[in-house]
C-alpha angles and dihedrals in degrees: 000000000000120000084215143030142199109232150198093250116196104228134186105267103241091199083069098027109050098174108055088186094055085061107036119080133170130266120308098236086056095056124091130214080251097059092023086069093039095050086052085052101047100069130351081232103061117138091227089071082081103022102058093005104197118257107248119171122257097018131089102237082196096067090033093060083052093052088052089049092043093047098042093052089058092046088061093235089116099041117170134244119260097215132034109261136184104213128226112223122198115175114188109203142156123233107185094349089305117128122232152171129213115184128192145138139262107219133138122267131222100239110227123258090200130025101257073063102081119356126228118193095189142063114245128222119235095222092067105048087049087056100049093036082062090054111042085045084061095034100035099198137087101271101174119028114233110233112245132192131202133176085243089220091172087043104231105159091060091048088055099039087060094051112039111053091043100044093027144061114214123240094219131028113167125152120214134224090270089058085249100153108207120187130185128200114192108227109199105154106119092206083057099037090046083052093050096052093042093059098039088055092073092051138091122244126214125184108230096171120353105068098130087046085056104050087043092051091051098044087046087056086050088058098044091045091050091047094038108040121155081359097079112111099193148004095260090122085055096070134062128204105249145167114238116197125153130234101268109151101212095058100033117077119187111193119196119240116234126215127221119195126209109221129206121237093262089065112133121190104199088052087047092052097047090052091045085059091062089070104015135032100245108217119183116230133207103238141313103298098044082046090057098037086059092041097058097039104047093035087074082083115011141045107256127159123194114226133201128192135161090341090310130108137213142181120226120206130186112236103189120013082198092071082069091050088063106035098043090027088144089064127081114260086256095059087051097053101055120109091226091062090041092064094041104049102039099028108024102032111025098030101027102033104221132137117254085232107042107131099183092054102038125070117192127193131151084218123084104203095051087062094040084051091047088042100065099033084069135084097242130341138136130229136213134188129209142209115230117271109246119250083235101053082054093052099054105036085052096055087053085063087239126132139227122244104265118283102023108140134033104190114202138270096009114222111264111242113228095047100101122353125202109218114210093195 
């Protein structure tokens, strides 16, 4: 039973669709009702017609999305692949004005069939799986590849890192409108594909993006395997389309994910700030940069949170990492000692007195500005501001079987979503 497996991906014809950029997209869960509505409108073939379908009343956008797949496949504009292929996977990116390069591969996953399978590190929302569960259900492919990470013992990504973009020319180079440049390179040698999976079999898997993809794939498997029984022919319900990539410093960037809280007319800031000083000094900034400046510095060490209200900063700083030990004493000592509890426990929750998982209340967003813009376009609402969770912090939390709050992590540059599909019929 392999972990991975190489696929017939359905791909975009590039004898019909000449500009690859003008069809990809990212993720769905990435994409506002601002974009959503740009990306419809920038070509009748983007891939986001089937992946977020618009909500139109009256018509199911779920079917809808089926009929685009289906028609588009007849039209020859999704045309699939004659071999089976693992695909290489280079993405070219700046991070402060620092050039990197993260490689992976596009391959299918053996979905678990108990939870040390595959690991997960955060909480998932049932809204969303309802959603994707609707659609898959309608679809029935692998749209959007999870992001997976492994510990890459056998180093596979640096052998073909070395090999492909030096032997091989990539089917696909498209840069993104975040100047993202993402390159694939089809590997269909069976000598090469049977060494890939032999050595992926030996390695752990841990879900980075992707955890509401997971749980859908594997509740979609459950219902084929109820309604197919001893009539299913293969395994194809058992594996997922994901994106595998190591845990190579230099090419992997975690960005934190910032809250913003919506506040009610009562608030009053000089009660909110004495009851912040039971738990954090509360040090006043000049300013965003040097906010920022502090918060990355000093965060190295401590446990430190910006904070933005009403065009003024502050630094908050944990006095004491015990008071967790006693408020969230049913968690592991590495649950408790991420920043991201720390802010929802003592400030959301306890100060504050909001839900962990109030959506009306609770903005998230891995980009400042945009909170500091909404901030101040409310009424009243505070905003604070995270340092990124550490790869190792994932790692462990995930082999204690234990999950992040919601919205923890944001990995970059996400996988663009179009580039290769993985069809379940």
């Amino acid at each position: 039973m392999t972990k991975i497996k190489a696929f017939k991906a359905v791909v975009y014809n590039q004898k019909k669709i000449k500009s690859i950029s003008k069809v990809v997209c990212p993720p769905y869960d990435v994409i506002s009702p601002l974009q959503q509505k740009a990306y419809h409108n920038s070509d009748p073939h983007n891939f986001l017609h089937i992946l977020l379908a618009k909500d139109i009343k009256g018509s199911n956008k779920y079917k809808r999305a089926a009929k685009i797949f289906k028609q588009w496949q007849s039209e020859k504009v999704l045309i699939r692949e004659d071999k089976p292929a693992v695909y290489f996977y280079s993405q070219e990116y700046k991070v402060d004005g620092k050039k990197k390069t993260r490689y992976g591969f596009l391959a299918l996953l053996r979905l678990g069939e108990k939870k040390s399978d595959v690991y997960a590190h955060e909480n998932t929302r049932k809204a969303a799986k309802e959603d994707r569960f609707s659609l898959i259900k309608e679809v029935k492919a692998n749209l959007s590849p999870i992001f997976i990470i492994f510990p890459d013992k056998k180093r596979i990504i640096n052998q073909l890192s070395k090999k492909c973009p030096k032997s091989l020319k990539p089917f696909i180079s498209v840069t993104d409108k975040e100047t993202t440049n993402h390159k694939l390179w089809r590997l269909d040698s069976p000598e090469l594909l049977t060494s890939i999976v032999d050595k992926m079999n030996k390695e752990d898997f841990f879900i980075a993006d992707g955890h509401h993809r997971y749980e859908v794939a594997c509740n979609y498997r459950d219902l084929m395997r109820q309604k197919l029984g001893s009539q299913i022919k293969d395994d194809r319900f058992n594996y997922l389309l994901a994106y595998f990539t190591n845990t190579d410093p230099e090419g992997l960037s975690i960005f934190p994910i910032h809250r913003l809280i919506k506040l009610s007319k009562s608030f009053e800031l000089n009660l909110f700030l004495r009851d912040l000083n039971k738990y954090f000094k509360v040090i006043p900034v000049n300013g965003k940069k040097k906010l920022f400046t502090m918060l990355n510095k000093a965060g190295k060490g401590e446990h430190l949170f910006g904070m933005y209200y009403n065009k003024r900063y502050w630094l908050l700083a944990l006095k004491d990492l015990k008071v967790l030990d006693r408020i969230i004493s049913d968690k592991p000592v590495e649950y408790r000692r991420l920043d991201v509890s720390i802010l929802h426990y003592l400030v959301i929750s306890d100060i504050l007195g909001f839900g962990l998982e109030d959506k009306e209340s609770i903005v998230f967003s891995p980009h400042e500005n945009d909170l500091i813009k909404k901030a101040d376009g409310e009424n009243e609402a505070v905003a604070f501001f995270l340092n990124p969770v550490k790869m190792e912090q994932i790692m462990s939390l995930s082999l204690k079987g234990e999950k992040m709050p919601p919205k923890s992590t944001y990995f970059y540059p996400k996988v663009l979503s179009g580039l290769v599909i993985n069809k379940l019929e």
